[in-house]
PDB file of N, CA, C and O in Angstrom:
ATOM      1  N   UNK A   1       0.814  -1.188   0.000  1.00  0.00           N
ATOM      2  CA  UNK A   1       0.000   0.000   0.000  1.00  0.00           C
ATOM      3  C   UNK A   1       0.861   1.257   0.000  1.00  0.00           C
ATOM      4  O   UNK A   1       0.423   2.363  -0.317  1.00  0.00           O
ATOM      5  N   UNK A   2       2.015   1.033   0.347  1.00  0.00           N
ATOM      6  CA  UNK A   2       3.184   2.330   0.740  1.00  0.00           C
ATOM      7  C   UNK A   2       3.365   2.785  -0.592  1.00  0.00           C
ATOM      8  O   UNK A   2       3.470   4.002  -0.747  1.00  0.00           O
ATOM      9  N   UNK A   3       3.446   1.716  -2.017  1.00  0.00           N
ATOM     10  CA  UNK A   3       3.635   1.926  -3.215  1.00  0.00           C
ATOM     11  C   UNK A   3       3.009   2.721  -4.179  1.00  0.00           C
ATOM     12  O   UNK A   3       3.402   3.398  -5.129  1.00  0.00           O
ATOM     13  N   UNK A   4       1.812   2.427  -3.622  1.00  0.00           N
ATOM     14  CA  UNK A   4       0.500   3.093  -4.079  1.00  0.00           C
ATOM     15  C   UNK A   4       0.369   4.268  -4.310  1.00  0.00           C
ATOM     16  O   UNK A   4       0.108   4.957  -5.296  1.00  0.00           O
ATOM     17  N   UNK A   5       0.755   4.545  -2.441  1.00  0.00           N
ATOM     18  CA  UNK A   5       0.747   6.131  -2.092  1.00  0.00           C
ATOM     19  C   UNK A   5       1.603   7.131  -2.591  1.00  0.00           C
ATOM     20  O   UNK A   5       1.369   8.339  -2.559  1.00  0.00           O
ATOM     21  N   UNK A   6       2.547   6.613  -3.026  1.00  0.00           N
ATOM     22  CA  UNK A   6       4.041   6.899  -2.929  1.00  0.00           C
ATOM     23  C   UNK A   6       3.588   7.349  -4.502  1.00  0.00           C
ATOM     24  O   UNK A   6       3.389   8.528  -4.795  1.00  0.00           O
ATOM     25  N   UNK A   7       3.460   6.271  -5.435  1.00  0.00           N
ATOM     26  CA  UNK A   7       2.558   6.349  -6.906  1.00  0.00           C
ATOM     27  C   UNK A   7       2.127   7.379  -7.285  1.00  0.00           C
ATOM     28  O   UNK A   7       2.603   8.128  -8.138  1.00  0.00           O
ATOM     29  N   UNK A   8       1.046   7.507  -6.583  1.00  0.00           N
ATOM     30  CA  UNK A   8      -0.192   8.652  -6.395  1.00  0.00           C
ATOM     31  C   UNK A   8       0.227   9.803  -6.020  1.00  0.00           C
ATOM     32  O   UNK A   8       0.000  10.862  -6.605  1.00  0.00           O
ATOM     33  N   UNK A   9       0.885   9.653  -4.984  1.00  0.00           N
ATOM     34  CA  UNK A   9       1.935  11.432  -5.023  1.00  0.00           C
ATOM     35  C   UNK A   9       2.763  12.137  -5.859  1.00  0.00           C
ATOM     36  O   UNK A   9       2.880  13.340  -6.088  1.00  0.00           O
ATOM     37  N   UNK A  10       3.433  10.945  -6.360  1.00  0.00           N
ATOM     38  CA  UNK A  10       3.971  11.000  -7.424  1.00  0.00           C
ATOM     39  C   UNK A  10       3.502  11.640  -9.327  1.00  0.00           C
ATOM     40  O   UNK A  10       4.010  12.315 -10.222  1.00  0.00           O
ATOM     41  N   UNK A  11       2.433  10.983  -9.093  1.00  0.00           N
ATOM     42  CA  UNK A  11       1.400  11.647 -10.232  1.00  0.00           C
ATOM     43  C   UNK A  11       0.548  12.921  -9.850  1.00  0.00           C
ATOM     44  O   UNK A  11       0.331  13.788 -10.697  1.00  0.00           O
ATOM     45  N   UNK A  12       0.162  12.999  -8.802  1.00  0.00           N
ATOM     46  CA  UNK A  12      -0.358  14.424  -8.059  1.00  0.00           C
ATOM     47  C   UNK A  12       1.057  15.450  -8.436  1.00  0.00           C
ATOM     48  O   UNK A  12       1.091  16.229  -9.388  1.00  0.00           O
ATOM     49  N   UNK A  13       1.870  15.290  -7.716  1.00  0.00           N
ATOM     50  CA  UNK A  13       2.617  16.406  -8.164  1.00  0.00           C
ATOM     51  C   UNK A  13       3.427  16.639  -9.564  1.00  0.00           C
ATOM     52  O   UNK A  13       4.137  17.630  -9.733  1.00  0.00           O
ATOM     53  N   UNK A  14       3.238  15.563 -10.605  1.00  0.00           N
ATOM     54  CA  UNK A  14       3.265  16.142 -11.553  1.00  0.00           C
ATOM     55  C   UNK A  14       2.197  16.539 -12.513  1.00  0.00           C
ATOM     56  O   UNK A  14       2.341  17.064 -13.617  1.00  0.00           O
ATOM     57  N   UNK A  15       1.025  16.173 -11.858  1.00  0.00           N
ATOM     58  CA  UNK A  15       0.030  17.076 -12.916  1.00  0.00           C
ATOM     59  C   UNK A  15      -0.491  18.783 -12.250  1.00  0.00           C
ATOM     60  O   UNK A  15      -1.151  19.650 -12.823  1.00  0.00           O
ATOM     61  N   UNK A  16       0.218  18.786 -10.609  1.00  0.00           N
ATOM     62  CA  UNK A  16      -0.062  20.112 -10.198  1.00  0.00           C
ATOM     63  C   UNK A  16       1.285  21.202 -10.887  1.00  0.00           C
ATOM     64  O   UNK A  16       1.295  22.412 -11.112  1.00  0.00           O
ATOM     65  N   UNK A  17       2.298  20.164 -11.065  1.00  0.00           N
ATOM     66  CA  UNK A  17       3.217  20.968 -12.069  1.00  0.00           C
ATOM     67  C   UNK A  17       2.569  21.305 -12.834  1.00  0.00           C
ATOM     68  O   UNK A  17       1.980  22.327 -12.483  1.00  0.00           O
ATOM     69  N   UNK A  18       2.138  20.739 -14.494  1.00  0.00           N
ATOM     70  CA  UNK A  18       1.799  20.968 -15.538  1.00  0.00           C
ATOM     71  C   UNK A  18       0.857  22.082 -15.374  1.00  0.00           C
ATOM     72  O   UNK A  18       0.933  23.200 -15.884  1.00  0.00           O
ATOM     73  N   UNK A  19      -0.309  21.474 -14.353  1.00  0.00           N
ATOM     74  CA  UNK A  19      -0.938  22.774 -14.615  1.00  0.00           C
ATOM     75  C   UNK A  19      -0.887  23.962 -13.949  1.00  0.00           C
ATOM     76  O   UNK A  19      -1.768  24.808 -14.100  1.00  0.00           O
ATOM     77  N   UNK A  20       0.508  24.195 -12.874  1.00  0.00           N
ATOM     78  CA  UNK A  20       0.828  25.481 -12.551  1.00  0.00           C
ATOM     79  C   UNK A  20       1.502  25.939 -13.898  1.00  0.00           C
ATOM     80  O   UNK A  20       1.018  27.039 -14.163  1.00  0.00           O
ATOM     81  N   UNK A  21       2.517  25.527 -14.973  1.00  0.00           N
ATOM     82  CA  UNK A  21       3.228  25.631 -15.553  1.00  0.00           C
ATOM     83  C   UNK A  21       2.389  26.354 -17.079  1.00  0.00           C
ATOM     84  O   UNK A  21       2.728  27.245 -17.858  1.00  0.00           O
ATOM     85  N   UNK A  22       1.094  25.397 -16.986  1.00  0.00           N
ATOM     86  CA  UNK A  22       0.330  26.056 -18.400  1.00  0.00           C
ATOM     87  C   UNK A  22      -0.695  27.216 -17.683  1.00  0.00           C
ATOM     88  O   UNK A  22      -1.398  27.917 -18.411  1.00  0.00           O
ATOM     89  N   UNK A  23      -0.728  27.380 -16.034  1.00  0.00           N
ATOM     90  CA  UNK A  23      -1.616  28.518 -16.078  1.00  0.00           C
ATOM     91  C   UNK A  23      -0.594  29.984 -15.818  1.00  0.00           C
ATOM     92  O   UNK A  23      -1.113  31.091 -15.680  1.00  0.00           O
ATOM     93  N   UNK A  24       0.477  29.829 -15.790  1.00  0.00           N
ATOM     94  CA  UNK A  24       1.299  30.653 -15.996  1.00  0.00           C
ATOM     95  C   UNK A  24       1.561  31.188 -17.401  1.00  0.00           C
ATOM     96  O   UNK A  24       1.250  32.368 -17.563  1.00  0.00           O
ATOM     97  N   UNK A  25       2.047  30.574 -18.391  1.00  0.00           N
ATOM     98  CA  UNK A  25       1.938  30.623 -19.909  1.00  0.00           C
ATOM     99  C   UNK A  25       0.574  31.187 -19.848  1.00  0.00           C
ATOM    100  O   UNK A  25       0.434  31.053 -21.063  1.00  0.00           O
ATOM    101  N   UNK A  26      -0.485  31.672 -19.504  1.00  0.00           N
ATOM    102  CA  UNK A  26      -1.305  32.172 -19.807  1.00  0.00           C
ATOM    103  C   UNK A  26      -1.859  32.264 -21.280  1.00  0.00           C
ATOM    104  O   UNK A  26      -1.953  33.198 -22.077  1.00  0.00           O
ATOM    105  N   UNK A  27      -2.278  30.572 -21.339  1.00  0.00           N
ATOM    106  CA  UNK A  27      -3.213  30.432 -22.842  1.00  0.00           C
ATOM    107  C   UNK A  27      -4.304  29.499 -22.352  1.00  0.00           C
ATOM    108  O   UNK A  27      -4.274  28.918 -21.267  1.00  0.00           O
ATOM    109  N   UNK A  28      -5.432  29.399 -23.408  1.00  0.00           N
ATOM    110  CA  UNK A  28      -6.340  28.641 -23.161  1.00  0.00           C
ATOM    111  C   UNK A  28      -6.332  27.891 -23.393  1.00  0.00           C
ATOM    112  O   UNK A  28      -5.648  27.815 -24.413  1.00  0.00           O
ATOM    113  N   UNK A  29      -6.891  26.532 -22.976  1.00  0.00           N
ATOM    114  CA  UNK A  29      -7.102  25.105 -23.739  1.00  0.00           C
ATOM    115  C   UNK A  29      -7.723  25.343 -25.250  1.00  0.00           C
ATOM    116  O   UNK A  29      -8.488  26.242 -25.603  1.00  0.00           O
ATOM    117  N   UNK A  30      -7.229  24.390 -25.948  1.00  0.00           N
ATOM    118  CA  UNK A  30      -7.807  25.019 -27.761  1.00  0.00           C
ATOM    119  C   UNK A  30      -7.855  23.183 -27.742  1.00  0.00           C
ATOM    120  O   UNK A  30      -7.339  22.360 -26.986  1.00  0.00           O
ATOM    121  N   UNK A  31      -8.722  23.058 -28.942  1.00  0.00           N
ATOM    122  CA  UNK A  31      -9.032  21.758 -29.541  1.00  0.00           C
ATOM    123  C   UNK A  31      -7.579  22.304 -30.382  1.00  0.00           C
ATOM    124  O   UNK A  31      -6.785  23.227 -30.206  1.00  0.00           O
ATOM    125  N   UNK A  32      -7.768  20.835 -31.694  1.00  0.00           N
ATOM    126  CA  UNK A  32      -6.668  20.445 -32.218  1.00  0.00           C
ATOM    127  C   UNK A  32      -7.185  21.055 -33.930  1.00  0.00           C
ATOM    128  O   UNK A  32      -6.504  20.789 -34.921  1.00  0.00           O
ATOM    129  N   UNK A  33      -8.041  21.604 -33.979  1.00  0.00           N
ATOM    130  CA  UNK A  33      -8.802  22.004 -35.155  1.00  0.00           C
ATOM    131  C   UNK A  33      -8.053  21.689 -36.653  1.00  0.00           C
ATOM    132  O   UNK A  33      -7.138  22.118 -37.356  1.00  0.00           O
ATOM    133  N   UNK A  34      -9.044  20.684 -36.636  1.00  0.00           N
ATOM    134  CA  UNK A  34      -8.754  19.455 -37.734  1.00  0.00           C
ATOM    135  C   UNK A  34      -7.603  18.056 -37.502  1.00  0.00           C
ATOM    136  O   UNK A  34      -7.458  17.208 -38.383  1.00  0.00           O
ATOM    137  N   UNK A  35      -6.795  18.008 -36.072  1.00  0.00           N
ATOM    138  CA  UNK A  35      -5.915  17.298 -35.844  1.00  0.00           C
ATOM    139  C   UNK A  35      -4.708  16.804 -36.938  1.00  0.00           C
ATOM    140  O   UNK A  35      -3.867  17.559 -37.425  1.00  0.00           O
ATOM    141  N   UNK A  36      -4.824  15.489 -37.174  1.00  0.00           N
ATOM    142  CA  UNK A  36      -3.812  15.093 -38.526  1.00  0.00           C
ATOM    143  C   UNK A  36      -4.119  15.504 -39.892  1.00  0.00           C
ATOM    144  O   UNK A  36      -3.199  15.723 -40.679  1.00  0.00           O
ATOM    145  N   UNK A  37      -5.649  15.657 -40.319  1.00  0.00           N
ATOM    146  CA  UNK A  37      -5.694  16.276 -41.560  1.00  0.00           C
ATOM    147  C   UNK A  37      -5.361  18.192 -41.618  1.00  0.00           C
ATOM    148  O   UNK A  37      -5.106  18.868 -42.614  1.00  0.00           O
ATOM    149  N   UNK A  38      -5.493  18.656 -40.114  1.00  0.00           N
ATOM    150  CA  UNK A  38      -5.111  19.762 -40.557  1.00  0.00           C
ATOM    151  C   UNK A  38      -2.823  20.409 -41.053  1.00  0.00           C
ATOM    152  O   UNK A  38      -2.441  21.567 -41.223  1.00  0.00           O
ATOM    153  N   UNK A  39      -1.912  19.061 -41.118  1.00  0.00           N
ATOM    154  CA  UNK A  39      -0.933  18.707 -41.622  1.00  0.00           C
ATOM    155  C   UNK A  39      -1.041  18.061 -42.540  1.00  0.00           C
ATOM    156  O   UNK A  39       0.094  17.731 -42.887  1.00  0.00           O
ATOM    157  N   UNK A  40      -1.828  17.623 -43.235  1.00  0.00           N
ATOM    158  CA  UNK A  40      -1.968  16.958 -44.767  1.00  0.00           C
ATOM    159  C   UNK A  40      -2.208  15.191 -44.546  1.00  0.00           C
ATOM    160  O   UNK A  40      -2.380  14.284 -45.360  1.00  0.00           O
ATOM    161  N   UNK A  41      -2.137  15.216 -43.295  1.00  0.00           N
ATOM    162  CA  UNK A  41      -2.464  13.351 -43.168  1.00  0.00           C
ATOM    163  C   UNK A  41      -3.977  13.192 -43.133  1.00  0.00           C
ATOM    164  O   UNK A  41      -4.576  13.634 -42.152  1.00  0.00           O
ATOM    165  N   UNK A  42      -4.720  12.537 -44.223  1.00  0.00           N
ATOM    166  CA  UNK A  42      -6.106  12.553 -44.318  1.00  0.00           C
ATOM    167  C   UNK A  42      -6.763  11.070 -43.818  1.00  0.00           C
ATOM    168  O   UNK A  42      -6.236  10.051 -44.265  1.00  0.00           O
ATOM    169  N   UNK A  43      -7.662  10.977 -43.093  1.00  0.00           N
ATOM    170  CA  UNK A  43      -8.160   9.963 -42.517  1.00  0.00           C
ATOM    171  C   UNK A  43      -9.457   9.556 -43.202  1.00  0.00           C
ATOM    172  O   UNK A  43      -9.831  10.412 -44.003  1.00  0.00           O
ATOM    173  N   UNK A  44     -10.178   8.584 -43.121  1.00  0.00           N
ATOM    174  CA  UNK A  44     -11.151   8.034 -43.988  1.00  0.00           C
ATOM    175  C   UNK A  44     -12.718   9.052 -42.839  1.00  0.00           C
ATOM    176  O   UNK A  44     -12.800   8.947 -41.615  1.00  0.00           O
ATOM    177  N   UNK A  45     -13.548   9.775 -43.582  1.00  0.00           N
ATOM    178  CA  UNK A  45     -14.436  10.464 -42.641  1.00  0.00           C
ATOM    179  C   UNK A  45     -15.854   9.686 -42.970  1.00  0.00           C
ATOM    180  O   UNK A  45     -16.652   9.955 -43.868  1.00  0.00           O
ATOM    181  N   UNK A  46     -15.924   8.771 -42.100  1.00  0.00           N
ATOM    182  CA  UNK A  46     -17.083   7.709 -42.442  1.00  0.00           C
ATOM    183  C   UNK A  46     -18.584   8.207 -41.326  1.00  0.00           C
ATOM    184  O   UNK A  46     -19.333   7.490 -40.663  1.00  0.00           O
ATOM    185  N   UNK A  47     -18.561   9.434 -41.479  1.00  0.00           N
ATOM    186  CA  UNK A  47     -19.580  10.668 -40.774  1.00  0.00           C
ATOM    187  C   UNK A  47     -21.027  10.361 -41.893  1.00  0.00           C
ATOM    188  O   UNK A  47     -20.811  10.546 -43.091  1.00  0.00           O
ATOM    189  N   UNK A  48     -21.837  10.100 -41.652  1.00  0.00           N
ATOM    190  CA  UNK A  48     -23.304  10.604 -42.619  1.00  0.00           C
ATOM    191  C   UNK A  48     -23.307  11.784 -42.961  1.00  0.00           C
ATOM    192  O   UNK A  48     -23.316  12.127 -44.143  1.00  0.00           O
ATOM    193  N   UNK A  49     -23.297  12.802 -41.718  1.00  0.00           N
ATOM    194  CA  UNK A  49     -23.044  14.418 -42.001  1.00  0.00           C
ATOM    195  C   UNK A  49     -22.178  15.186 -41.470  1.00  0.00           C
ATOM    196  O   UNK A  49     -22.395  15.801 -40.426  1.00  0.00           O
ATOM    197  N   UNK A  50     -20.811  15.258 -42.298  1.00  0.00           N
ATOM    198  CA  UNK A  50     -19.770  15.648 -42.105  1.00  0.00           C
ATOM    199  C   UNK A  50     -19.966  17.391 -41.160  1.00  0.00           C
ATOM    200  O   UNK A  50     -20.750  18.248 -41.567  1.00  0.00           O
ATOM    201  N   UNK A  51     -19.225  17.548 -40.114  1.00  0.00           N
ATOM    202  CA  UNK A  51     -19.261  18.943 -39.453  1.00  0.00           C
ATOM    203  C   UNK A  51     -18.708  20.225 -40.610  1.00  0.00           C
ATOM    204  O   UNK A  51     -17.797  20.075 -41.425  1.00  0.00           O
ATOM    205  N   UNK A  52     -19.365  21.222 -40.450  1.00  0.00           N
ATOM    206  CA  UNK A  52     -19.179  22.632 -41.106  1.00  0.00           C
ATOM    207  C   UNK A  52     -17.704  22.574 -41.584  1.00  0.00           C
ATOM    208  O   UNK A  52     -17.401  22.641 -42.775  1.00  0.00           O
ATOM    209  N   UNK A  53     -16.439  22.391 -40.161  1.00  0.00           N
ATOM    210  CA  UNK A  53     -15.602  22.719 -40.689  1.00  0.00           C
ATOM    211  C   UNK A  53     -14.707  21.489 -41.892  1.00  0.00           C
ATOM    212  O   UNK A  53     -13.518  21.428 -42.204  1.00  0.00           O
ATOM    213  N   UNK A  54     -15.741  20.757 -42.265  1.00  0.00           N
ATOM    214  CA  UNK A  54     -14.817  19.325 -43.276  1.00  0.00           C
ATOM    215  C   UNK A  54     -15.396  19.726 -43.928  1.00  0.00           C
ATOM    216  O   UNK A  54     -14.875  19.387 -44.991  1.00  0.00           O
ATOM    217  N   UNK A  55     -16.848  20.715 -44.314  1.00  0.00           N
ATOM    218  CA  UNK A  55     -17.210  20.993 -45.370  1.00  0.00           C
ATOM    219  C   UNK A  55     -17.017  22.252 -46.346  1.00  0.00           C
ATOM    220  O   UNK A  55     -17.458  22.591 -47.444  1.00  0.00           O
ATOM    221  N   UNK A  56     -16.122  22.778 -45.378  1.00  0.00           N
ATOM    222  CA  UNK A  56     -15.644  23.893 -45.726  1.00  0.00           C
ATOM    223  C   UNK A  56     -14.258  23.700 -46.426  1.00  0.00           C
ATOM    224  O   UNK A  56     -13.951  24.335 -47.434  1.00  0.00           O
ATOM    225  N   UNK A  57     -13.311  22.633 -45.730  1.00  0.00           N
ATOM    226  CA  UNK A  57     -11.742  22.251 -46.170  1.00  0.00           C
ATOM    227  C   UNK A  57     -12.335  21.510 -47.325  1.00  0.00           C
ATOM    228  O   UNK A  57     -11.639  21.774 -48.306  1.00  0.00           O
ATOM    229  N   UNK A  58     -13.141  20.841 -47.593  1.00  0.00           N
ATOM    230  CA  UNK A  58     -13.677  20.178 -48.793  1.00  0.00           C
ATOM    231  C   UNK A  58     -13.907  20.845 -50.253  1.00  0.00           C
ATOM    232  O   UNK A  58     -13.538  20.486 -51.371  1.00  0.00           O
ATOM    233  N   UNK A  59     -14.736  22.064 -49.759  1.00  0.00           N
ATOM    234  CA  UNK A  59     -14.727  22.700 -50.921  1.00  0.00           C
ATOM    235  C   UNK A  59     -14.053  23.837 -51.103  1.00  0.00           C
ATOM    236  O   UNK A  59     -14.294  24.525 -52.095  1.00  0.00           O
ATOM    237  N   UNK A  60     -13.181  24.180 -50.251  1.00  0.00           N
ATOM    238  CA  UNK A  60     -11.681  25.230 -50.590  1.00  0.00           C
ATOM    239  C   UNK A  60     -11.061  23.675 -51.504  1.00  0.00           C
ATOM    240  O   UNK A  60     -10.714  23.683 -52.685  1.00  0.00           O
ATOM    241  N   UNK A  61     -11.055  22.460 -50.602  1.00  0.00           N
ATOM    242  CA  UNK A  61      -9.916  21.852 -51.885  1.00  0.00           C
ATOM    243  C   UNK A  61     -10.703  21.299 -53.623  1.00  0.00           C
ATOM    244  O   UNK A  61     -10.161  21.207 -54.725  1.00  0.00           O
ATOM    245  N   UNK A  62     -11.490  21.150 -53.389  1.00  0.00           N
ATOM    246  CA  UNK A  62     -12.408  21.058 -54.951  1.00  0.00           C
ATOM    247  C   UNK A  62     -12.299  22.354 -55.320  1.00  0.00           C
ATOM    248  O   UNK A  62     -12.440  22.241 -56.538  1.00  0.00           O
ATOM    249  N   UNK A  63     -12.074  24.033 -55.018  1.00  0.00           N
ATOM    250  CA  UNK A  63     -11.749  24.864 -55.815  1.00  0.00           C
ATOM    251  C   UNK A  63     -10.252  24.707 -56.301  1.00  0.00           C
ATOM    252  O   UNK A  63      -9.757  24.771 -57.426  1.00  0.00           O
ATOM    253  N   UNK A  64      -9.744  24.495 -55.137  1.00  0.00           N
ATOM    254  CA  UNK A  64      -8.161  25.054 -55.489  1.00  0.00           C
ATOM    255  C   UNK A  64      -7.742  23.869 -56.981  1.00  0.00           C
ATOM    256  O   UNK A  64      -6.862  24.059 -57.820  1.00  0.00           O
ATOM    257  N   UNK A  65      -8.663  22.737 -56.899  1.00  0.00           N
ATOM    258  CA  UNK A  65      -8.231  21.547 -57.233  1.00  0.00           C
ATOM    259  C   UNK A  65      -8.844  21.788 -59.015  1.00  0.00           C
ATOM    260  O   UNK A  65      -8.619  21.232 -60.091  1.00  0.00           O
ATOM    261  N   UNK A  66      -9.566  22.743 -58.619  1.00  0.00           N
ATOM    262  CA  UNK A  66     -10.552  23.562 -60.202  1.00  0.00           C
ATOM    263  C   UNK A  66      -9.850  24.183 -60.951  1.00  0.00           C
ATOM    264  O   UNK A  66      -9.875  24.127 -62.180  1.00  0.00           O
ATOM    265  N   UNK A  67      -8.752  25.211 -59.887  1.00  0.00           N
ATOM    266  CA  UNK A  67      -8.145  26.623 -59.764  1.00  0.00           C
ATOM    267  C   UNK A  67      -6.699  25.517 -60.886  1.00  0.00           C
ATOM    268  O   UNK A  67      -6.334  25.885 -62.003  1.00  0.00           O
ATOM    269  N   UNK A  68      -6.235  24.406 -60.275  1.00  0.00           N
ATOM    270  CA  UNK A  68      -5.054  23.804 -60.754  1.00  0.00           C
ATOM    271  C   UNK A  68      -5.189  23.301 -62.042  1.00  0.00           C
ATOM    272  O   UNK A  68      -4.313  23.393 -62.901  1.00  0.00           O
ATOM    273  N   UNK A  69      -6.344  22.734 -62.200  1.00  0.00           N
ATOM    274  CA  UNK A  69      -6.713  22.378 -63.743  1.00  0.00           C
ATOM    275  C   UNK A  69      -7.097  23.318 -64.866  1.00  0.00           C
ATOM    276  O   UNK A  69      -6.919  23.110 -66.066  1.00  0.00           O
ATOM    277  N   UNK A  70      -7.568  24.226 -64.387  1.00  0.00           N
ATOM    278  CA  UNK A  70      -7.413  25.566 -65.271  1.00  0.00           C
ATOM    279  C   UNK A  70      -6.478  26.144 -65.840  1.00  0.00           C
ATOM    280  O   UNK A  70      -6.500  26.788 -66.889  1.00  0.00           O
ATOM    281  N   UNK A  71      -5.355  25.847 -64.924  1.00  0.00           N
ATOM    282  CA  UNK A  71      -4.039  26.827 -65.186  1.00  0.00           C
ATOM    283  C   UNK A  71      -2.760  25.632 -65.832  1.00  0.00           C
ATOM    284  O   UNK A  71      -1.627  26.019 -66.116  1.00  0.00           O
ATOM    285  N   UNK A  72      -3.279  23.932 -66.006  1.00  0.00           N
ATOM    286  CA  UNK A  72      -2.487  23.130 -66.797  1.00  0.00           C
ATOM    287  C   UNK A  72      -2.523  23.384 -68.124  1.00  0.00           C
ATOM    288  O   UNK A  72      -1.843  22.712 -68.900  1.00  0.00           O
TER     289      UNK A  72
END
């Protein structure tokens, strides 16, 4: 049980680090907006109804993708 405790303190004081450390840096928590596809790694989006912002990166890339065949 000494291990445990010992464990547990152990993880207590490093997540009271982290988050003295990020409320100092004074920023907010942010999502990852778009995660790996927003670096070019595209994942399969097997959604019925894809969210606003995939439908928006969707059809910026069907223009740009318009914009490229125009100008071959």
């Amino acid at each position: 049980m000494t291990i445990f405790f010992i464990t547990f303190g152990f993880f207590l004081v490093v997540v009271v680090a982290m988050a003295v450390g990020y409320i100092f840096q004074q920023k907010t928590l942010a999502g990852s907006c778009g995660g790996l596809g927003s670096i070019g790694i595209e994942k399969a989006c097997n959604c019925d109804n894809p969210c606003e912002k995939r439908k928006e990166r969707e059809r910026k890339a069907a223009q740009q993708q318009a914009i490229d065949i125009k100008n071959i």
